[in-house]
C-alpha positions as CSV (number, residue, x, y, z in Angstrom):
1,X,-62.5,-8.9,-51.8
2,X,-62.4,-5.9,-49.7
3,X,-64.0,-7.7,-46.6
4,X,-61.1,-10.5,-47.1
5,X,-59.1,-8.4,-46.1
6,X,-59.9,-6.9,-42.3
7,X,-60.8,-11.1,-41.5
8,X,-57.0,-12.2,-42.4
9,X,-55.7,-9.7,-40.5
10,X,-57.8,-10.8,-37.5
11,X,-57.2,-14.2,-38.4
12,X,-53.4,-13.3,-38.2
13,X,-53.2,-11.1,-35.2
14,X,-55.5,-14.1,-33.3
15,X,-53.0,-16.5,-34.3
16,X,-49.9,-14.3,-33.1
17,X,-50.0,-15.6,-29.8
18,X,-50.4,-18.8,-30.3
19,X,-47.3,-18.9,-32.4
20,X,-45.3,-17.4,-29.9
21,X,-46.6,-19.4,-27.1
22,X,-45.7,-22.5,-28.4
23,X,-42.4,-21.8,-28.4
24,X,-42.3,-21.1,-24.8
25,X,-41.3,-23.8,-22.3
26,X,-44.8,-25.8,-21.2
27,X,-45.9,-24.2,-18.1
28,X,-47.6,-26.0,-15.0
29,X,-51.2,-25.1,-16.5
30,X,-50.2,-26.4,-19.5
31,X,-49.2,-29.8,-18.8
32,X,-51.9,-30.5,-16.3
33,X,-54.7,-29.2,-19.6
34,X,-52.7,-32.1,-21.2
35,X,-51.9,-35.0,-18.8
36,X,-55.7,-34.7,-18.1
37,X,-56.9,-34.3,-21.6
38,X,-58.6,-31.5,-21.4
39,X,-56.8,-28.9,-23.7
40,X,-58.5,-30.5,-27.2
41,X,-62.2,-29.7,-25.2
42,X,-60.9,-25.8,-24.1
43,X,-59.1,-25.3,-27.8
44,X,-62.1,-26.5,-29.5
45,X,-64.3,-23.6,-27.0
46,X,-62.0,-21.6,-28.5
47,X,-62.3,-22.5,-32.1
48,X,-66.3,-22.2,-32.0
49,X,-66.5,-19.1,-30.1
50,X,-63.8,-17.5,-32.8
51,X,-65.8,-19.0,-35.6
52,X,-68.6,-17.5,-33.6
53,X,-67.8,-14.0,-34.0
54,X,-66.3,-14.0,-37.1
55,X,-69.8,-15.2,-38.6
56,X,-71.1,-12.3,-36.6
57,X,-69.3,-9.8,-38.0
58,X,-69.5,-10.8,-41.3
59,X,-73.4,-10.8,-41.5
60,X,-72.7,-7.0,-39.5
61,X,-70.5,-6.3,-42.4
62,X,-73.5,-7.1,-44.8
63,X,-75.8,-5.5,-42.9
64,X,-73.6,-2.3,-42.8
65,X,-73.0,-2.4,-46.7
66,X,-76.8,-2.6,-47.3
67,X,-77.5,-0.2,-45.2
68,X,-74.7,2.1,-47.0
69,X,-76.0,1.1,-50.5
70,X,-79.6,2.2,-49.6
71,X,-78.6,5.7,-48.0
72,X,-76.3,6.7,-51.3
73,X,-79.9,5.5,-53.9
């Protein structure tokens, strides 16, 4: 439960400016990522280089806690 925690609050402060974004009027980058169709291919770069790092630091995070357990035995 306790490494839960720190990955929704990166999920949350990731997802902060996308939320606020798409509020914003669509910009000239924006609509030529859509009228040419490639905003799907760049979000899903996105999306896999997140999921990337997230699995990253959570086999870190094991490693770490191992690591801990074995220096207090």
């Amino acid at each position: 439960m306790k490494t839960f925690k720190p990955f929704a609050l990166l999920i949350l402060c990731a997802g902060l400016p996308f939320l606020a974004s798409a509020q914003a009027a669509e910009s000239v980058l924006e609509e030529t990522f859509f009228s040419s169709g490639k905003m799907p291919v760049v979000l899903s770069v996105v999306v896999i280089i997140l999921v990337g790092l997230l699995a990253y630091v959570a086999v870190l995070n094991k490693k770490v806690n191992k690591l801990e357990n074995d220096i207090k035995k």
